[in-house]
Kinemage of the C-alpha trace (Angstrom):
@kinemage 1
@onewidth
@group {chain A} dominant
@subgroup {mainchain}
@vectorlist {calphas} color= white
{ca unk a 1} P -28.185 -16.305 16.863
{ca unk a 2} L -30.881 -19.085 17.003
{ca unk a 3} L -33.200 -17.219 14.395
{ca unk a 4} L -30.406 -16.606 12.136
{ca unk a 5} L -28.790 -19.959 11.963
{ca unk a 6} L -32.879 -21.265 11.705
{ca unk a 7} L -33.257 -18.827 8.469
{ca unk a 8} L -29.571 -20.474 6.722
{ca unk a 9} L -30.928 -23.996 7.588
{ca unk a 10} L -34.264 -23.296 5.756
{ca unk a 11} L -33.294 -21.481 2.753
{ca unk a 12} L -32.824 -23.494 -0.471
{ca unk a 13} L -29.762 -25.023 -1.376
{ca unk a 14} L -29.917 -23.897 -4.699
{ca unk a 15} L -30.310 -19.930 -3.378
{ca unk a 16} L -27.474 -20.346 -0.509
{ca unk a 17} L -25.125 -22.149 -3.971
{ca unk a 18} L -26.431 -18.705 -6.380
{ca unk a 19} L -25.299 -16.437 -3.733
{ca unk a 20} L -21.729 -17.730 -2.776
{ca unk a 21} L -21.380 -18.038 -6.955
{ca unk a 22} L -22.668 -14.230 -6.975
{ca unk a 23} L -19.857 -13.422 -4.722
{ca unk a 24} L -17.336 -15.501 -5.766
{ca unk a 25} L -18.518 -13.547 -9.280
{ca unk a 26} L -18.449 -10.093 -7.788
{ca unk a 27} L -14.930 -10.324 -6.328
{ca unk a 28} L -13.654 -12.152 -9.594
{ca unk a 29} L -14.671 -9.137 -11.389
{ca unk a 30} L -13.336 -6.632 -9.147
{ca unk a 31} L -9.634 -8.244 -9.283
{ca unk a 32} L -9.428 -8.527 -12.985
{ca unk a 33} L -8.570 -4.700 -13.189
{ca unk a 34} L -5.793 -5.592 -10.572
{ca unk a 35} L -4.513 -8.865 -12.282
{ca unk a 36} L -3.856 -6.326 -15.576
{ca unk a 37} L -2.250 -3.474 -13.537
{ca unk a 38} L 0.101 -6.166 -11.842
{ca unk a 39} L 0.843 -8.061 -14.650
{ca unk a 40} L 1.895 -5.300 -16.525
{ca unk a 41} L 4.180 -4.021 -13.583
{ca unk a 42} L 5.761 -7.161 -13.233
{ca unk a 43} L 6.924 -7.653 -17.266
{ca unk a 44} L 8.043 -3.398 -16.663
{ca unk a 45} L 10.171 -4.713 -14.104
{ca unk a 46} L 12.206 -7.333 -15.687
{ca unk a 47} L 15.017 -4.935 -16.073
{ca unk a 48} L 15.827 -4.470 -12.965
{ca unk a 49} L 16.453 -0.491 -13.309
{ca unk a 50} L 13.037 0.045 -14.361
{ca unk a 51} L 11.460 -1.558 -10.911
{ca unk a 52} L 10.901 1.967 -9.553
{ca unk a 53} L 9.140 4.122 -11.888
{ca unk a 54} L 7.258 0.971 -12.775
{ca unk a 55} L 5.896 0.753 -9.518
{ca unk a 56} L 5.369 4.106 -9.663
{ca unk a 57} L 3.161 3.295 -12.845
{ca unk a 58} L 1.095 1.387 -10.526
{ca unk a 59} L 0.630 3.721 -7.947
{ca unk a 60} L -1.178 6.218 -10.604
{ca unk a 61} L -2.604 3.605 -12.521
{ca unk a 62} L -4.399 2.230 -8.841
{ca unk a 63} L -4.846 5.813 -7.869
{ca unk a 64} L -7.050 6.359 -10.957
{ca unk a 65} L -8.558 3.055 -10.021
{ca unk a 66} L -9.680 4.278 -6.443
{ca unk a 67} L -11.024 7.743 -8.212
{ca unk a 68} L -12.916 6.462 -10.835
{ca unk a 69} L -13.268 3.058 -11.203
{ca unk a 70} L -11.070 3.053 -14.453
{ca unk a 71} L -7.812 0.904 -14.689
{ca unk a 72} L -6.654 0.370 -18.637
{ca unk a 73} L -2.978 -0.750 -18.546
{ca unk a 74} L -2.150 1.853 -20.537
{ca unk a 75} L -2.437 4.134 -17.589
{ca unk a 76} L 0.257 2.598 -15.934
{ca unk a 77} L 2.185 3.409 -18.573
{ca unk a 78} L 0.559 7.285 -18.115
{ca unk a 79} L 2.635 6.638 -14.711
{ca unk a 80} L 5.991 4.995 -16.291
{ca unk a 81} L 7.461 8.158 -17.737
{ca unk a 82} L 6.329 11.630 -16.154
{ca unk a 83} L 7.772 9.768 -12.722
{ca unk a 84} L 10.580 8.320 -13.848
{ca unk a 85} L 13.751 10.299 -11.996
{ca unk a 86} L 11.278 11.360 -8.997
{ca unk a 87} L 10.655 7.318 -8.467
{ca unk a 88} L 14.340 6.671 -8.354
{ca unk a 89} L 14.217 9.328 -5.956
{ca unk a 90} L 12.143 8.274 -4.035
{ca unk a 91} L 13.478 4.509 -3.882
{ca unk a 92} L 16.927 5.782 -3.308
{ca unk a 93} L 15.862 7.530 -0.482
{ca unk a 94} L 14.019 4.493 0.869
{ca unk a 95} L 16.461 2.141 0.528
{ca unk a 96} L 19.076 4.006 2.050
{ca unk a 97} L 17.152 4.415 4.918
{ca unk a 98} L 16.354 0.750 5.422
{ca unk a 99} L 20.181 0.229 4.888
{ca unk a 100} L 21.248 2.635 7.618
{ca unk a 101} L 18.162 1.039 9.948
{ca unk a 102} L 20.277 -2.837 8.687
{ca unk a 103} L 23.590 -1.960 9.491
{ca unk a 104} L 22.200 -0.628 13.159
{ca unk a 105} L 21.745 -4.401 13.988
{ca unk a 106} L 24.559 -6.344 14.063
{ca unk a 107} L 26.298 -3.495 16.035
{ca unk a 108} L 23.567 -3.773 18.571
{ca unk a 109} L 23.450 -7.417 18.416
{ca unk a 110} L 27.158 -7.739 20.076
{ca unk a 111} L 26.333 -5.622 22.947
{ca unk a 112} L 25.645 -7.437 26.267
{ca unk a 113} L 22.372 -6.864 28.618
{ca unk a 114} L 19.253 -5.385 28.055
{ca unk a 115} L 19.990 -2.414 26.657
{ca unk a 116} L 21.091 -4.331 23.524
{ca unk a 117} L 17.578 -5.927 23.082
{ca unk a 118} L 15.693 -2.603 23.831
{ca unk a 119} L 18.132 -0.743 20.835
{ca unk a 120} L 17.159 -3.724 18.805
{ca unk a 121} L 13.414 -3.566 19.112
{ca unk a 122} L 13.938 0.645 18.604
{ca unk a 123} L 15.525 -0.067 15.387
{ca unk a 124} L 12.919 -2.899 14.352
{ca unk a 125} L 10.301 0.120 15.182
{ca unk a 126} L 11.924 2.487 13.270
{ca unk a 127} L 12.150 0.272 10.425
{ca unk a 128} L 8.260 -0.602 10.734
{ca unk a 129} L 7.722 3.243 10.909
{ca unk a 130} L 9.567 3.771 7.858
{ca unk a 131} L 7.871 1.512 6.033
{ca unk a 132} L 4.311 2.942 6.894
{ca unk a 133} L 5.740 5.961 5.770
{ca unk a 134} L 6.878 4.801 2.002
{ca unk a 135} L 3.275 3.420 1.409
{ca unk a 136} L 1.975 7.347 1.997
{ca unk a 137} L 5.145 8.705 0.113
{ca unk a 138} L 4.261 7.399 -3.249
{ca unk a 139} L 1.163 7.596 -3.595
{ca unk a 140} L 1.554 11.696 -1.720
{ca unk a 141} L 4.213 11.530 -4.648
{ca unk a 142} L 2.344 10.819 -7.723
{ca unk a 143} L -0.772 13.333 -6.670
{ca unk a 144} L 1.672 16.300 -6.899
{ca unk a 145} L 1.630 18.411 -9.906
{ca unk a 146} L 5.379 18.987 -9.540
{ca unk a 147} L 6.689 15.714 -7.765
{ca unk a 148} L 8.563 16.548 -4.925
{ca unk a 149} L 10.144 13.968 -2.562
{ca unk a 150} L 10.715 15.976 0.767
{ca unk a 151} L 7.077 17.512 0.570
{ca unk a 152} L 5.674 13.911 0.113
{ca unk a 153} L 7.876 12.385 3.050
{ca unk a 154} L 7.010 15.436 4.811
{ca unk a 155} L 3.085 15.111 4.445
{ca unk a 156} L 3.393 11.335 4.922
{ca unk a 157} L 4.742 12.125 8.770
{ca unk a 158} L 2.104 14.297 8.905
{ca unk a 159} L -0.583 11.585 7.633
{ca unk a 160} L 1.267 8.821 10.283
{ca unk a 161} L 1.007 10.672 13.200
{ca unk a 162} L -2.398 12.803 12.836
{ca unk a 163} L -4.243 9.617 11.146
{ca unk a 164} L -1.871 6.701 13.549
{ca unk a 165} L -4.856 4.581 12.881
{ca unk a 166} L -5.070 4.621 9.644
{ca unk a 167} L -1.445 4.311 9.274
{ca unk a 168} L -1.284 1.008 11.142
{ca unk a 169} L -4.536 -0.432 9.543
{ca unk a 170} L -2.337 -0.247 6.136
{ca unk a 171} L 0.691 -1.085 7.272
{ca unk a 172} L -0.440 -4.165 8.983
{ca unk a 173} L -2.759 -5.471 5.668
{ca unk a 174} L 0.317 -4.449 3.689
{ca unk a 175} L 2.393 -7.016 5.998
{ca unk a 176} L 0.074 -9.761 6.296
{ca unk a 177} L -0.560 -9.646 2.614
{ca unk a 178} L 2.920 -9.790 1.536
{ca unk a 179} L 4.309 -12.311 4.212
{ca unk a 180} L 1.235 -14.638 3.459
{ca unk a 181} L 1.959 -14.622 -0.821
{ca unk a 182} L 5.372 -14.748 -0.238
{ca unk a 183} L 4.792 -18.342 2.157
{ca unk a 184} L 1.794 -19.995 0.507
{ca unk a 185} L 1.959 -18.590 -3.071
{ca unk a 186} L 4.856 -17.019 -4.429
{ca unk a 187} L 3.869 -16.670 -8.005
{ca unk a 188} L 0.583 -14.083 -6.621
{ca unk a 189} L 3.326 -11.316 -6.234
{ca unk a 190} L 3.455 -11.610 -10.778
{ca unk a 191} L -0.590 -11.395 -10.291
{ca unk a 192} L -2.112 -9.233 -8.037
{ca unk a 193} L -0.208 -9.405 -4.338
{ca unk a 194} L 1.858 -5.865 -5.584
{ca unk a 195} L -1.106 -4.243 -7.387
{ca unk a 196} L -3.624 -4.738 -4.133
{ca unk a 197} L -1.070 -3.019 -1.954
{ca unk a 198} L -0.755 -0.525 -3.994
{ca unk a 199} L -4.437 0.209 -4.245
{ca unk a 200} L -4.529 0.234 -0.578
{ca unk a 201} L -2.138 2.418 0.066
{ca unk a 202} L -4.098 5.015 -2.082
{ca unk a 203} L -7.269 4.853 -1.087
{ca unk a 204} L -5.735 5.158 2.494
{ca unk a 205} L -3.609 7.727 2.125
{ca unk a 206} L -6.076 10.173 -0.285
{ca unk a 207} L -8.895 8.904 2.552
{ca unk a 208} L -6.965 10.435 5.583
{ca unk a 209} L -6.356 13.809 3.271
{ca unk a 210} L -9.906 13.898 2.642
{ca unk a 211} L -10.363 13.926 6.735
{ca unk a 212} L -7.761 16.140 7.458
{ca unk a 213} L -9.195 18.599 4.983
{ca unk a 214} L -11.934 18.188 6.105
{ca unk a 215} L -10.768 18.313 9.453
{ca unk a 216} L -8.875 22.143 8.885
{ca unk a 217} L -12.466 23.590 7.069
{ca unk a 218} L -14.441 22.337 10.204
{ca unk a 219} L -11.772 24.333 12.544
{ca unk a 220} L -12.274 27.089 9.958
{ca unk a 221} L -15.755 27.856 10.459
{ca unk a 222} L -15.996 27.699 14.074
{ca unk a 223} L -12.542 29.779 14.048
């Protein structure tokens, strides 16, 4: 710890300035494909009805991102249209289960005793749970060749309880990110705040397919 803090102190000014400015660079860079994407979700969004298969845009246009390093706007708009009716689908879905999980609370809420709290925190669970599963849905979604909601909710069980890790990891950067732009800055959600979740969520999700393939071909050759 010594040594290292002894190298910091002697190195130049100058080179510790170039290489925070390198970095500072670097990311910069990196977030400009994400500041497009995001942009161009929010202005698809401004109708209201159109929130869905926009953000379904993203999720193919990030997807592509995560593949090959590519991210043209227009490829959101690759996104917009072939997932139009299976993104209003899929939000449907998704919202009525976060209704059903609401309207569990205030019933709860009037019972007496512990078992009122306990029901509460199963429903709060359930609602985290549900969430970790729409950030595997969509993206599951838009890698099908014919979209299908039930076989993406069904994989995305399958991808929160054989990769629970994983899961969590995503969910809980997917929180943190959305609770901290919505307290200290709002406006990041027009930006980039939508288009980084969305990035994450595909890399995660295509990562823990890429183990669990992996994972069956292993069990295949020693089978």
């Amino acid at each position: 710890m010594v040594s290292v803090w002894a190298r910091w102190c002697a190195t130049p000014k100058h080179q510790i300035i170039q290489a925070f400015k390198g970095a500072f660079l670097d990311g910069y860079f990196q977030a400009i494909p994400l500041i497009q994407l995001n942009v161009v979700c929010a202005a698809l969004c401004i109708p209201v009805f159109t929130i869905p298969p926009a953000l379904a845009g993203l999720t193919y246009a990030t997807s592509r991102l995560y593949r090959d390093g590519s991210a043209a706007p227009r490829r959101l708009l690759r996104g917009f249209g072939p997932y139009l009716w299976a993104s209003w689908r899929w939000a449907i879905v998704a919202l009525g289960g976060y209704a059903l999980l609401a309207l569990n609370l205030p019933f709860y809420q009037n019972w007496d005793g512990p078992l009122a709290a306990g029901l509460s925190g199963v429903t709060v669970a359930a609602a985290l749970w549900w969430s970790m599963l729409q950030l595997h849905a969509l993206p599951l979604l838009i890698e099908q060749r014919e979209p299908s909601l039930r076989l993406a909710l069904r994989n995305a069980v399958v991808l929160s309880t054989r990769s629970t890790f994983r899961s969590v990891r995503l969910l809980t950067a997917a929180l943190l990110l959305s609770v901290a732009t919505s307290i200290l800055m709002p406006p990041a959600w027009l930006l980039i705040t939508a288009s980084v979740i969305a990035y994450l969520a595909n890399r995660e999700t295509l990562r823990a397919v890429s183990a669990l393939q992996a994972q069956a071909v292993a069990q295949a050759d020693r089978a």
